[in-house]
C-alpha positions in Angstrom: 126.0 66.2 115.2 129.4 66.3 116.7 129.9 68.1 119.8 131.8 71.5 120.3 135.5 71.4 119.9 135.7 67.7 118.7 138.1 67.1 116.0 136.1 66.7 112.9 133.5 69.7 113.8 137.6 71.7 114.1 137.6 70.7 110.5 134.5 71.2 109.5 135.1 74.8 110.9 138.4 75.6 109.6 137.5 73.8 106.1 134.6 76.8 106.3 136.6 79.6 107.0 139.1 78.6 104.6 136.6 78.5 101.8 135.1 81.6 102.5 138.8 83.0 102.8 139.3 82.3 99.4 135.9 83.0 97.9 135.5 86.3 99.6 134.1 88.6 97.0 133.5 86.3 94.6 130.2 84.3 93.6 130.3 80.5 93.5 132.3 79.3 90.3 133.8 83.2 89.6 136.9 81.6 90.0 139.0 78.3 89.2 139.7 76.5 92.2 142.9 75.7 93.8 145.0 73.6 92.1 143.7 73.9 88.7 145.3 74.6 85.4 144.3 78.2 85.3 145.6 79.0 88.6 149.2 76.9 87.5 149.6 79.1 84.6 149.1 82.4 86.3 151.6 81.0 89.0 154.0 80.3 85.9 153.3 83.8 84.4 154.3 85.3 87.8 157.6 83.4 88.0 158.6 84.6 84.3 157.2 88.0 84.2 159.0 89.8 81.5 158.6 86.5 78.9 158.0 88.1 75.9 154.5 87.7 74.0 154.4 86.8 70.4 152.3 90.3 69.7 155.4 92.3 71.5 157.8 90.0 69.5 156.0 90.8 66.2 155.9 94.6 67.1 159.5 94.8 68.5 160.7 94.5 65.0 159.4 97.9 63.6 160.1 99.9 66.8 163.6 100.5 68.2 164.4 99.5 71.8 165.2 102.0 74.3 168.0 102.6 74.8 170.4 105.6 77.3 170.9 107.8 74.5 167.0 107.9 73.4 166.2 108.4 77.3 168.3 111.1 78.2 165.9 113.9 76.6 163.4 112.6 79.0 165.5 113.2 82.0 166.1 117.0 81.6 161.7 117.4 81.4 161.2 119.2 84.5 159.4 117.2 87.2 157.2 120.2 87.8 156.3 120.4 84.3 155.6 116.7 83.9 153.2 117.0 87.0 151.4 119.9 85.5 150.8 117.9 82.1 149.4 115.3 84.0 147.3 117.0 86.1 145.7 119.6 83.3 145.4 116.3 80.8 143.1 114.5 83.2 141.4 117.6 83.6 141.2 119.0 79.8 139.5 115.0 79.6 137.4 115.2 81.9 136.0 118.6 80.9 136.0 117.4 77.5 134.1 114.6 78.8 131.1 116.5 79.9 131.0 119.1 77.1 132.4 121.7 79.3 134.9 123.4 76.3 135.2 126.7 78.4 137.3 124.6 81.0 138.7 122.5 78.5 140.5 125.7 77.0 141.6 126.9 79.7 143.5 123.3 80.6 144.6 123.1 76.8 146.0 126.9 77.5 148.2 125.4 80.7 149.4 122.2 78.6 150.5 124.2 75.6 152.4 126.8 77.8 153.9 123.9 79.9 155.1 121.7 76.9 156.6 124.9 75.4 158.7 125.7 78.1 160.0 122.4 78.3 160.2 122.3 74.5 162.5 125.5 74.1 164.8 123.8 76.1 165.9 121.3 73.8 168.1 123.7 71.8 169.3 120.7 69.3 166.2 118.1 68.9 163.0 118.0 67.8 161.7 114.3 68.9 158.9 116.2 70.4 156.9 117.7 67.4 154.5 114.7 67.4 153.3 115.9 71.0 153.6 119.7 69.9 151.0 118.6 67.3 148.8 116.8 69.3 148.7 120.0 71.5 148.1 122.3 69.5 145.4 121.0 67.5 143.5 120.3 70.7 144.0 123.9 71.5 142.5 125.0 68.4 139.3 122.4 68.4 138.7 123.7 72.1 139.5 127.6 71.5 136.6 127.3 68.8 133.8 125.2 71.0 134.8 127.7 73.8 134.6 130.7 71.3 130.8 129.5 70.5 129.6 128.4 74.2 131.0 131.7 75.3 129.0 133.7 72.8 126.2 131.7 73.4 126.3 132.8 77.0 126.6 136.2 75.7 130.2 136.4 77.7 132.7 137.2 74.9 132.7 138.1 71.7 133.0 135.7 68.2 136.7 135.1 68.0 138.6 135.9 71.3 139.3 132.3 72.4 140.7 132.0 68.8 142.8 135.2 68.7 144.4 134.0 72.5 144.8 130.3 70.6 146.7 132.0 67.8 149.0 134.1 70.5 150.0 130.6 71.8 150.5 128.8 68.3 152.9 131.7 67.5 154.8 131.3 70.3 155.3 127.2 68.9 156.0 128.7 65.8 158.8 130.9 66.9 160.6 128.6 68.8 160.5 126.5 65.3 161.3 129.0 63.4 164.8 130.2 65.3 165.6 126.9 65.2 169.1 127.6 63.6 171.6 125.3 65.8 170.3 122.2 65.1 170.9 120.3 61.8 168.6 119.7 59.1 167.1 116.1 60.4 167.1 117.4 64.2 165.7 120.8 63.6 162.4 122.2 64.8 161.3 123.9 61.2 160.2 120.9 60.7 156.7 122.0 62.4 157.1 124.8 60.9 154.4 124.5 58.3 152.0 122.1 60.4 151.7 125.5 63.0 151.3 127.9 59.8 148.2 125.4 58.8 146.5 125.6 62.2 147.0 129.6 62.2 145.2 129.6 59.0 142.4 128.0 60.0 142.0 130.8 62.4 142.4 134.0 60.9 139.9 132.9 58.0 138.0 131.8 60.9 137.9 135.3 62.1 138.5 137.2 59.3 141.8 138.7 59.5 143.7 137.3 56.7 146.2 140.3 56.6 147.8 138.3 59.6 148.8 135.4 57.3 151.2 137.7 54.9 154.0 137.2 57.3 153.7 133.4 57.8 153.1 132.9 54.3 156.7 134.6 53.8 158.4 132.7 56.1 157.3 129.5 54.6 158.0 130.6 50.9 161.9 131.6 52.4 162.3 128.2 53.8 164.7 125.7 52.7 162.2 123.1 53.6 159.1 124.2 51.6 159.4 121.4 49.3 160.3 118.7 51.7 157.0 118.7 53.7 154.7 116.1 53.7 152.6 116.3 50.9 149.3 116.5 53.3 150.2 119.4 54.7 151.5 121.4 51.4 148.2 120.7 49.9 146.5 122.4 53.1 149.1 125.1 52.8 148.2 125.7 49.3 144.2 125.5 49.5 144.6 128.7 52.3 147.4 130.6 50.3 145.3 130.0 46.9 142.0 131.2 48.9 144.0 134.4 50.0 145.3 135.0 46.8 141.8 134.9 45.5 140.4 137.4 47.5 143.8 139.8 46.9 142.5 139.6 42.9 145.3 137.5 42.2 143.7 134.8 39.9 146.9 133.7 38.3 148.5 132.5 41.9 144.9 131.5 43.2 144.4 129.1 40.0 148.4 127.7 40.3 147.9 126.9 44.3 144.2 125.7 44.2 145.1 123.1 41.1 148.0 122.4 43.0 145.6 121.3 46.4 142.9 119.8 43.7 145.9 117.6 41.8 147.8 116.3 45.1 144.5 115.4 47.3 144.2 112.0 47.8 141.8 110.2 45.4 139.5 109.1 48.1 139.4 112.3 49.6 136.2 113.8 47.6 135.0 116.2 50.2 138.3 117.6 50.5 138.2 118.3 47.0 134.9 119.5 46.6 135.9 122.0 49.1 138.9 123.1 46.7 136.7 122.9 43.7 134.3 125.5 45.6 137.3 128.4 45.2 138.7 126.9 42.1 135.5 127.0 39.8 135.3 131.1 40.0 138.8 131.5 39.5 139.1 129.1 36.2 135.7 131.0 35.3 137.2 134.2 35.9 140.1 133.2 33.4 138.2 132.3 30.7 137.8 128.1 31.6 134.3 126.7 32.3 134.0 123.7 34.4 132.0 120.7 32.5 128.6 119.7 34.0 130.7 116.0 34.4 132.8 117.6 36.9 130.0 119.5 38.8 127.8 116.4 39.5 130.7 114.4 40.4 131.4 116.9 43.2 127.9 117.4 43.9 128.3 121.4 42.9 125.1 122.1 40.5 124.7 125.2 42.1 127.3 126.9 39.2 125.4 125.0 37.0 123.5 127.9 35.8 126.1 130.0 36.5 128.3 128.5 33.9 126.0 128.4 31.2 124.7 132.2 31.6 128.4 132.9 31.5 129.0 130.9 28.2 125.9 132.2 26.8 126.5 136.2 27.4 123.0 135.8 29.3 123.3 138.8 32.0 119.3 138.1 33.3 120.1 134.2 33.7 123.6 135.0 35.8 121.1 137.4 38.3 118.7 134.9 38.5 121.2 132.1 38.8 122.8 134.3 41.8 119.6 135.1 43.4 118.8 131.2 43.6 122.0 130.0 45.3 123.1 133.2 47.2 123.4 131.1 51.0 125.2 128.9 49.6 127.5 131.6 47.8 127.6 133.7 50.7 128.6 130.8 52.9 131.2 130.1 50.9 132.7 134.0 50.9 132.6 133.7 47.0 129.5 135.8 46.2 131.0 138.8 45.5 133.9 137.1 43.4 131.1 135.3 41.4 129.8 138.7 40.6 132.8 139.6 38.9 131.9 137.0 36.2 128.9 139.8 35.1 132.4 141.3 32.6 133.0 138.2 31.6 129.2 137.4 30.6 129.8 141.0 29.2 132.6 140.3 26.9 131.1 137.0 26.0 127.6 138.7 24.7 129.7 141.6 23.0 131.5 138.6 21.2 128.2 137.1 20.1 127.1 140.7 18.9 130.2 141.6 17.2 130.0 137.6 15.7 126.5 138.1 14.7 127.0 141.5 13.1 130.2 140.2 10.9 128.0 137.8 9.4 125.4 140.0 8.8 127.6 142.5 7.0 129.2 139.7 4.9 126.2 138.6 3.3 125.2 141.6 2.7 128.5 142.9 1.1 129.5 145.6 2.9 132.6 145.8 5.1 133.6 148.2 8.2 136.4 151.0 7.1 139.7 150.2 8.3 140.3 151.1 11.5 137.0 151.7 12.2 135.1 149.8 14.9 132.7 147.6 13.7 130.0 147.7 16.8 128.6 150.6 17.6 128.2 151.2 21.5 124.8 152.5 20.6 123.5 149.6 19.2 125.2 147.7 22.4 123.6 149.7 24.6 119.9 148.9 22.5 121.0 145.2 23.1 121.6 145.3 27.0 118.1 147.8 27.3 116.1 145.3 25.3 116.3 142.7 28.2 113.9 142.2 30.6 114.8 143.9 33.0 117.5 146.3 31.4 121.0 145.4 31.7 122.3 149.0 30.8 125.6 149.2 33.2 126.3 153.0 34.5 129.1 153.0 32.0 129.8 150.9 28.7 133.1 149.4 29.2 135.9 150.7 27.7 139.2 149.2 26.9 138.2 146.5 28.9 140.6 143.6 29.5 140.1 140.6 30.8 142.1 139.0 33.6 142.8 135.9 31.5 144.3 138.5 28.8 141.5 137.5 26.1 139.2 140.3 24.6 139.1 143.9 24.0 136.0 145.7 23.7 136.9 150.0 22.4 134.7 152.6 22.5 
């Protein structure tokens, strides 16, 4: 054992500290050793720190470098405002994170109203509508998971986190909308219809679809209603053609819905099925049944039996038909449209009647005076009574027309 201070127990000490210098905080063989070839390439990587990768090289060609021009915007962001964003983002995330909405909406709220200062102050360019998308359909997911944890808690009522959402998305969309200095590629209508999409989702989410007559005129006035990516016109469409449906308005409903059915992508079967949900009572309702092809492709038997007691003039099969699917129906918000279809089935027995009573007077000889009807509405009303259970209406329809222009009954 060599004695204290000698040379060789000096190295045997300082070889010691040395190594456990360098291995502090590591385990044995966490790390190359000095001298080998992993530590000589990250010393080569430190000496040439901005060599370019071949990932960076292969991506460099599709993006543009940065250059002064394309970094001025960023310069007039206020620093404040950038803070803010920051500090709410990790926030909103972290909220988000542990399922806490309520906080998360709030967050949202101060990012939204941040980014929109800071947005209105770019009078002439609209390189930011990416991020005022990403913003405001955060603010919409988290108004509606707050909107249900608050009623839950029994500490607001269904559709006030919404309603505030929508106050904030129409500010977006007026800054958008008076977007009149910049030119056509730089201006801010460009989000135009993207903000009109997420406001729709909210007032049929709440029920007040009188709010969407004003955006629906802006976007119909626009120079740009053609130009917008095909995704969002088909959305545009589905909610105007829904609207339109519940106004009555089967000719606009059935052009707009076909027009969402047509342009969805071909992969995209839910999204149609949710189309075809609205678009099978309105083509019903103008005289066009759908084919039982079409409703097992889409998964939507439940009109089976409502298309063949229309077809058929079969009033007791379209109640029962009703009856059996009415969640679904209601769920939908088409129930009561569907039991419009009870003129059509109408119209469609009163053919069958009037078909079956030509035939009977043919072979037997006789023909109705001119000008005469040839169905009694006596021996209608002995039909409809002679069903189990009576289909006698309060009133025989008279002059009835059908929306589709087809048919007309007289008294």
């Amino acid at each position: 054992m060599p004695a204290r201070g000698s040379r060789s127990g000096a190295h045997t000490a300082s070889g010691t500290n040395a190594r456990g210098r360098r291995g502090r905080g590591r385990g044995v063989g966490s790390g190359p050793r000095p001298g080998s070839d992993a530590r000589r390439r990250r010393r080569r990587r430190r000496a040439r720190p901005w060599r370019t990768s071949p990932s960076t090289s292969t991506c460099s060609r599709s993006v543009k470098p940065l250059t002064p021009e394309m970094g001025r915007p960023l310069q007039s962001w206020c620093l404040s405002s950038i803070l803010m964003l920051r500090t709410h983002g990790f926030r909103c995330t972290y909220a988000v994170g542990n399922h806490d909405f309520i906080e998360a909406y709030k967050c949202q709220t101060v990012i939204v109203q941040s980014f929109l200062r800071a947005f209105q102050a770019h009078k002439e360019e609209n390189w930011a509508l990416p991020v005022m998308y990403a913003v405001a359909l955060d603010l919409r997911i988290f108004a509606n998971n707050a909107d249900q944890q608050l009623v839950k808690k029994g500490k607001s009522k269904v559709g006030d986190m919404l309603e505030k959402a929508a106050e904030l998305l129409m500010g977006c969309f007026r800054v958008c909308a008076s977007d009149t200095r910049a030119g056509i590629e730089d201006s801010k209508k460009w989000g135009m219809l993207f903000l009109v999409n997420q406001l729709f989702k909210i007032y049929f989410k709440i029920n007040k679809l009188h709010l969407c007559k004003p955006l629906i005129r802006a976007i119909d006035s626009s120079n740009l209603k053609d130009d917008y990516s095909t995704a969002q016109r088909v959305t545009y469409r589905y909610y105007v053609g829904r609207k339109a449906m519940f106004d009555s308005d089967f000719k606009q409903a059935e052009e707009y819905l076909s027009f969402a059915f047509e342009h969805c992508h071909r992969s995209s079967q839910k999204n149609k099925r949710m189309v075809l949900i609205y678009l099978l009572p309105v083509k019903m309702l103008l005289g066009h049944m759908p084919t039982i092809e079409l409703l097992r492709k889409y998964h939507l038997m439940q009109f089976a039996e409502v298309t063949r007691a229309v077809s058929e003039g079969n009033l007791l099969l379209l109640n029962e038909a009703l009856a059996a699917h009415e969640t679904f129906f209601i769920r939908c918000g088409i129930f009561l449209i569907l039991e419009k279809l009870k003129i059509i089935t109408y119209r469609n027995l009163f053919k069958k009647v009037e078909l079956f009573v030509s035939l009977w007077n043919s072979e037997a000889g006789s023909c109705p005076r001119p000008g005469r009807s040839r169905i009694s509405v006596r021996l209608l009303v002995q039909i409809l009574a002679a069903q189990d259970p009576p289909a006698v209406p309060g009133r025989i329809p008279g002059g009835l027309e059908v929306h589709a222009g087809g048919g007309r009954g007289h008294r």
